[in-house]
C-alpha positions in Angstrom: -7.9 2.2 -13.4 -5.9 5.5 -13.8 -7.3 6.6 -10.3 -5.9 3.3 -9.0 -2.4 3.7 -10.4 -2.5 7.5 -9.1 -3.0 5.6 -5.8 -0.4 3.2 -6.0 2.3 4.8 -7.4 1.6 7.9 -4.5 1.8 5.1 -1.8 5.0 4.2 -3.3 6.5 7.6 -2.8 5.3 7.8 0.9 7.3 4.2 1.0 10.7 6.0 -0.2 10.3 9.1 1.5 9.7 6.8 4.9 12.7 4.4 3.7 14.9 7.3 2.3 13.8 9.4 5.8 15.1 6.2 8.3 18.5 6.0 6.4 19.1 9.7 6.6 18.5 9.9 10.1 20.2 6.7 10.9 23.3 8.4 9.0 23.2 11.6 11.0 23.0 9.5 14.9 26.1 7.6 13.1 27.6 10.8 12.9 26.8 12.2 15.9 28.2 9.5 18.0 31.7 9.9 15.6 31.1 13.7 16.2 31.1 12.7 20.1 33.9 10.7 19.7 36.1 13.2 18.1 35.5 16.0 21.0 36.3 13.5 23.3 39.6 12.5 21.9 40.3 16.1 21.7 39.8 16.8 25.5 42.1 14.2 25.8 44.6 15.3 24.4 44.4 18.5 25.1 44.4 17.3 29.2 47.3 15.5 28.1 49.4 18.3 27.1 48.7 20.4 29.9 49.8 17.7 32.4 52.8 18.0 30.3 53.3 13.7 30.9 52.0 12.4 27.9 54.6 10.8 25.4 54.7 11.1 21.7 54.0 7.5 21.5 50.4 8.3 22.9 49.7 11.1 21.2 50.6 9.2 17.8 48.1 6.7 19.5 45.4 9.8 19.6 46.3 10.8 16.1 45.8 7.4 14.7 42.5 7.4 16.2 41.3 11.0 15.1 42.7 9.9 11.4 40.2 6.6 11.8 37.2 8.9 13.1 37.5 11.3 9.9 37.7 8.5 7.7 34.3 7.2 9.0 33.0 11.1 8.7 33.8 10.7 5.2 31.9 7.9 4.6 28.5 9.2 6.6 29.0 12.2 4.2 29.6 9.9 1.2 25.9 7.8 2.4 24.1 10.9 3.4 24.6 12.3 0.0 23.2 8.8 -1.5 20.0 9.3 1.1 19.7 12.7 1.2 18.6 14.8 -2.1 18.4 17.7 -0.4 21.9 18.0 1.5 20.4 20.5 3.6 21.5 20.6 7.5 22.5 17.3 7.6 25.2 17.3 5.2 26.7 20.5 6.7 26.6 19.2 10.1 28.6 16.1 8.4 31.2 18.8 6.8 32.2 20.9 9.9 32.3 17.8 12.1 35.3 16.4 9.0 36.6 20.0 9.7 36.3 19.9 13.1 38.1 16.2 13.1 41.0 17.7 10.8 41.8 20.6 13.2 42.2 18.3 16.3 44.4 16.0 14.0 46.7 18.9 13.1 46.6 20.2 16.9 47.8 16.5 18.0 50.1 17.1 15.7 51.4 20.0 17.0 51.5 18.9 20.2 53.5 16.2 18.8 56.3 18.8 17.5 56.2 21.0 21.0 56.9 17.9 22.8 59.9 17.2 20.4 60.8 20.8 20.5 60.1 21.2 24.2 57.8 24.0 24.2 54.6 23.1 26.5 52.4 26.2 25.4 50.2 26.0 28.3 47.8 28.9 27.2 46.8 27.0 24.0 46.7 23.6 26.0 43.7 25.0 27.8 42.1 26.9 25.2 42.1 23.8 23.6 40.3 22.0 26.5 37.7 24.0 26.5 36.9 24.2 23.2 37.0 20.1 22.8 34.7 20.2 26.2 32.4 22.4 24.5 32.1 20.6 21.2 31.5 17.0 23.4 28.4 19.1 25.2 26.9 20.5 21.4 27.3 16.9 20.2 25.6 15.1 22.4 22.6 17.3 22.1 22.8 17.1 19.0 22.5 12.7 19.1 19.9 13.4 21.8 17.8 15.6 19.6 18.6 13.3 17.0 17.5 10.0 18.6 13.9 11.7 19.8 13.1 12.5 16.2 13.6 9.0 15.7 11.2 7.8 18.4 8.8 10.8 17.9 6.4 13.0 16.0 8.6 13.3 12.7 8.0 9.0 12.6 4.4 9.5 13.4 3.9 11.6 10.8 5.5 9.6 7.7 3.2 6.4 9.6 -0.2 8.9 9.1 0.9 9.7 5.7 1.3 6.1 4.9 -1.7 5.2 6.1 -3.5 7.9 4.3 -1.8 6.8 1.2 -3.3 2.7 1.6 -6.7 3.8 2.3 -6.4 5.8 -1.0 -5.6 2.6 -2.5 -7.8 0.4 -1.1 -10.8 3.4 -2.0 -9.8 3.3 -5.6 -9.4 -0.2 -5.4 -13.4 -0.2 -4.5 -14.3 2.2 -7.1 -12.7 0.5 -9.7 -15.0 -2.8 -8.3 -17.9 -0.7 -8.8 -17.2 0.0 -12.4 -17.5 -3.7 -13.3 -20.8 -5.6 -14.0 -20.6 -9.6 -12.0 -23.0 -11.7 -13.0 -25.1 -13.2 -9.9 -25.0 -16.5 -11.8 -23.3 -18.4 -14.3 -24.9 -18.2 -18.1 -25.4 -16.4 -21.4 -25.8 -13.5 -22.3 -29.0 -13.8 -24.0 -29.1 -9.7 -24.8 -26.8 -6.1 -24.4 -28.4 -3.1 -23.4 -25.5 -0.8 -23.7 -23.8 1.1 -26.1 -20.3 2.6 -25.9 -20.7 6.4 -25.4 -24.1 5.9 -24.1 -25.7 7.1 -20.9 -27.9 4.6 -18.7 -30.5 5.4 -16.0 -30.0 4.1 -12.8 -31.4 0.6 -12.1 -32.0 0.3 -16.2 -31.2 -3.6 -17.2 -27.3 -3.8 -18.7 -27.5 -7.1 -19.5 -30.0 -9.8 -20.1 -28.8 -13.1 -18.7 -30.3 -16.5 -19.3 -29.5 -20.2 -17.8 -30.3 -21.8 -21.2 -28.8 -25.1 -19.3 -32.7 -26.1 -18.4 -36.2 -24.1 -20.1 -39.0 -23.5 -18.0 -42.7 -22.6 -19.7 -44.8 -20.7 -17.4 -48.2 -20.6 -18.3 -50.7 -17.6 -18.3 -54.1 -19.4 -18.9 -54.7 -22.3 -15.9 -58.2 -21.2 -14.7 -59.5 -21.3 -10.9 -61.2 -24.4 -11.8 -58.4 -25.8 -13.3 -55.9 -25.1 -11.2 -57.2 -27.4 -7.9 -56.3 -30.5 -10.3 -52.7 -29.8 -10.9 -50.0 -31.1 -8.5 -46.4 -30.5 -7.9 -43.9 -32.7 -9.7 -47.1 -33.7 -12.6 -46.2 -34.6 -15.9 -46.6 -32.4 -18.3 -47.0 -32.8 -22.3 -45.4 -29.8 -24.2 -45.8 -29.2 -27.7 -44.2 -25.8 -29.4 -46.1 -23.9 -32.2 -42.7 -23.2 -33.9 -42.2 -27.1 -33.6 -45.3 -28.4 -34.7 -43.3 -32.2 -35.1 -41.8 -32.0 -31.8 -43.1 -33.4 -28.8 -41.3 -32.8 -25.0 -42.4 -33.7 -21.5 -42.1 -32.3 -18.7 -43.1 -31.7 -14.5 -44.9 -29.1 -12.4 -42.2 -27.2 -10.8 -44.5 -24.6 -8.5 -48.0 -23.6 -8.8 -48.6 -19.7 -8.3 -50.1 -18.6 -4.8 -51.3 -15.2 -6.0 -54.2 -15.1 -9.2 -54.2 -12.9 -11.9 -56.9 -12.0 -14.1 -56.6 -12.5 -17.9 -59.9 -11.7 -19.9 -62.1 -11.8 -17.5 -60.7 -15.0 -16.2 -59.1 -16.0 -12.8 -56.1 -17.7 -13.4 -52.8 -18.8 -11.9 -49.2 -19.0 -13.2 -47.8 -22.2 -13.7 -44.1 -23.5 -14.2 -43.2 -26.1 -15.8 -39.4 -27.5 -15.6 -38.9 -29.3 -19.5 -37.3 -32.7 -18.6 -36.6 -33.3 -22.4 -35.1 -30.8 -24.8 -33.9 -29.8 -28.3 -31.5 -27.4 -29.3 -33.9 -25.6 -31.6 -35.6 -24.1 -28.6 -35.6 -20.4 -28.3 -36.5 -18.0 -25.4 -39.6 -16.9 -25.7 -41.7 -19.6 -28.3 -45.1 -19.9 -27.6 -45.9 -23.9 -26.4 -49.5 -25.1 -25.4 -49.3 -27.7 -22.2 -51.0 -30.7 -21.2 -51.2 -32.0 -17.9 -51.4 -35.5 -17.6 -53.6 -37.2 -15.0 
C-alpha cells in the first residue's frame, strides 16, 4: 500500500507541474502579444513626431493606451509569480517589458511637452523609431518561440512523464492485488496455515476452505465386484461412528473411473452427496455406507 501511495501521490505532482507548466506559458504568450503591442504603439508615435502632424490630442490617445498595456504587464507579472515558483526568465522578461512600457509612456510624454514647447527634436524622433521597430521584431520572436513550445517537444515531454507516472500506478495497483488471498469460492474457513512473521513456500496451502453448505462421503473400500452394482443418483444409507443414534440418507453423486488398490484389493472411490443433515457433522468423521437396491 505504501508503494501505491508513492505512485499516486508522484502522479499527482506530474499533474501540477503539467497544470502549473500550461498556465505559465499561457502567461508569458499573454505577455508577449502586450510586449508586441507596446513596440508597436511606440513606432507610432515615434513616426508621429517625426511627421511633425500629430496633435497632443493623439498622443494623449497613445499615452492612454501605453498606461492600459502596463497595467495588463502588471498583472501577467502578478499571475506569473502565482504559477511560476521559480521566477526565472519568465518573470524577467515580464519586468523589462513593464520597463520598457514606462520608457515609451514618459517619451509620449515628452513628445507631448515638445509639441507644447515647439521643439520637434528630429534626431531623437528617429532614434526612437528604430528602437520601437527593433523591440516589435525581438517580440514577436519571442511569441513565436513561445507558441512552438506550446505545440512542441516541451508538451510531449510533460505527456511521457505523465504517462510514465499512470503505468506506475496502475503496476502498484497490480502488486498490491497480488498481495491479497481471493477465495475461488464462497465458504469457511475451515483451517489457517499462516502465522504473522512467518515465511511460506511457494504453492504451500494458506488457507483451508470448506463449502460446509452440503457434506459429501467419499468412500475408499467399494471393491471391483462391488462397484458394477452401484448407479448414479442411488440411495444411499449413511450412518456416522461418532453418531451411533443418527441415521442420514443420501445419493451417488459420481462413481470413480480410475481404481485404486487398498490391501490388496481393487477398489474405486465413491461420492456420495448427503441429502439429509445434522449440525453435529464434522469434516472428516468416519461414516460406513449402504447402498440401497
Amino acid at each position: 500500500r505504501a508503494a501505491l501511495a508513492e505512485a499516486e501521490a508522484a502522479l499527482t505532482v506530474v499533474q501540477a507541474n503539467q497544470a502549473n507548466y500550461r498556465a505559465s506559458l499561457a502567461v508569458q504568450i499573454a505577455a508577449a502579444e502586450a510586449e508586441i503591442k507596446t513596440a508597436q504603439s511606440q513606432a507610432v508615435v515615434a513616426a508621429a513626431g517625426r511627421d511633425n502632424s500629430a496633435t497632443i490630442k493623439d498622443l494623449e490617445a497613445q499615452l492612454a493606451s501605453l498606461r492600459y498595456q502596463l497595467q495588463q504587464l502588471i498583472t501577467a507579472r502578478d499571475q506569473l509569480y502565482l504559477f511560476d515558483r521559480d521566477k526565472g526568465s519568465a518573470a524577467e522578461n515580464v519586468r523589462q517589458q513593464i520597463a520598457a512600457t514606462q520608457q515609451a509612456s514618459a517619451a509620449v510624454e515628452s513628445q507631448i511637452a515638445a509639441l507644447r514647447s515647439g521643439s520637434p527634436a528630429d534626431r531623437a524622433v528617429l532614434a526612437q523609431m528604430a528602437a520601437a521597430e527593433a523591440g516589435a521584431a525581438a517580440a514577436r520572436a519571442r511569441l513565436a518561440q513561445l507558441q512552438a513550445e506550446a505545440d512542441g517537444k516541451a508538451v510531449d515531454t510533460f505527456a511521457a512523464q505523465l504517462q510514465q507516472a499512470e503505468a506506475a500506478v496502475a503496476a502498484a495497483r497490480l502488486t498490491l492485488a497480488e498481495t491479497e488471498l481471493i477465495a475461488p469460492f464462497g465458504g469457511t474457513v475451515a483451517q489457517l496455515n499462516l502465522k504473522v512473521g512467518e515465511q511460506i513456500a511457494s504453492g504451500a496451502p494458506a488457507v483451508v476452505l470448506a463449502d460446509l453448505s452440503g457434506w459429501i462421503i467419499e468412500t475408499d473400500d467399494v471393491t471391483e465386484i462391488k462397484v458394477p452394482e452401484i448407479q448414479v443418483g442411488q440411495t444411499v444409507s449413511i450412518k456416522v461412528d461418532a453418531l451411533p443414534e443418527l441415521e442420514l440418507t443420501g445419493q451417488v453423486e459420481s462413481i470413480g473411473a480410475v481404481s485404486q488398490v487398498r490391501s490388496g484389493d481393487v477398489t474405486y472411490p465413491v461420492k456420495i452427496k448427503l441429502t439429509t443433515s445434522d449440525p453435529r457433522l464434522r469434516w472428516g468423521m468416519t461414516a460406513a455406507v449402504t447402498f440401497e437396491k
